[in-house]
N, C-alpha and C positions, 0 to 999 in steps of 0.2 A: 522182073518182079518189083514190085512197091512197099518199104519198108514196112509200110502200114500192113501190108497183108500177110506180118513175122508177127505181127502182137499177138494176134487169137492162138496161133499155135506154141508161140514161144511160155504163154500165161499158163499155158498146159505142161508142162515141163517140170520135172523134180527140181528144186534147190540145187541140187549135184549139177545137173543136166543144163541149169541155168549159168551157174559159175564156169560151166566149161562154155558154154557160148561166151559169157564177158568174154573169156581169158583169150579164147579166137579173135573176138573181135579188137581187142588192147593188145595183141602180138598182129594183124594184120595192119591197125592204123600204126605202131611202131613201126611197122615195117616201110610203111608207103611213107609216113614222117621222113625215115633216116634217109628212102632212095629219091624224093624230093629236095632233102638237105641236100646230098652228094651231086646231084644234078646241078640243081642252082651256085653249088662251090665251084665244081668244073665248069662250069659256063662260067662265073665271076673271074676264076684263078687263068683261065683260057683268053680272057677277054684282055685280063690287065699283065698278065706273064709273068705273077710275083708268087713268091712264098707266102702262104696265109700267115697270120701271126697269130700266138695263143689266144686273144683275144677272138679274131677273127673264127680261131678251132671252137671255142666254147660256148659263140652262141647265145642262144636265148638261157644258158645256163649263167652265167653272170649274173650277179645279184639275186641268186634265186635263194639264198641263203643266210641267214642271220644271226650272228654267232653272238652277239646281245655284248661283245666287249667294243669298246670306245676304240679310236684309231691311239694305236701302242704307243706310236711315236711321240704326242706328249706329256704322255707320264716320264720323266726324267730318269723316274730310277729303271725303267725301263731301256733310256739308250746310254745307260753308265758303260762307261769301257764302249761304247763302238765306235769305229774309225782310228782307233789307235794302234 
């Protein structure tokens, strides 16, 4: 079947009826995302015989986030007392 041949029926569909398709279909691409992800990791971690590192766990998840503060470190009274 041809994605194009879901529209006419899917435009037929209650609101309710519709959200439950989204949520199918954003729980089956999650799904094939993660078993993609773990594939492509066991073939990387298989290939080079190492431990992934946090970086390597997290991903396209890196930098996904914006916490809107400046790097801590030089604000002074920020590293008052550390290393002592």
């Amino acid at each position: 079947m041809i994605a194009t041949d879901l529209f006419a029926p899917l435009k037929q569909l209650s609101r309710s009826d519709k959200l439950k398709v989204m949520q199918f279909l954003i729980t089956e691409l999650a799904n094939e995302e993660e078993s993609a992800v773990s594939q492509s990791e066991e073939s990387r971690l298989s290939a080079n015989h190492t431990t992934p590192s946090a970086l390597d766990l997290a991903g396209d998840l890196v930098g996904c986030l914006d916490s809107g503060l400046g790097d801590l470190s030089t604000n002074p009274s920020y590293m008052e007392g550390f290393g002592t």
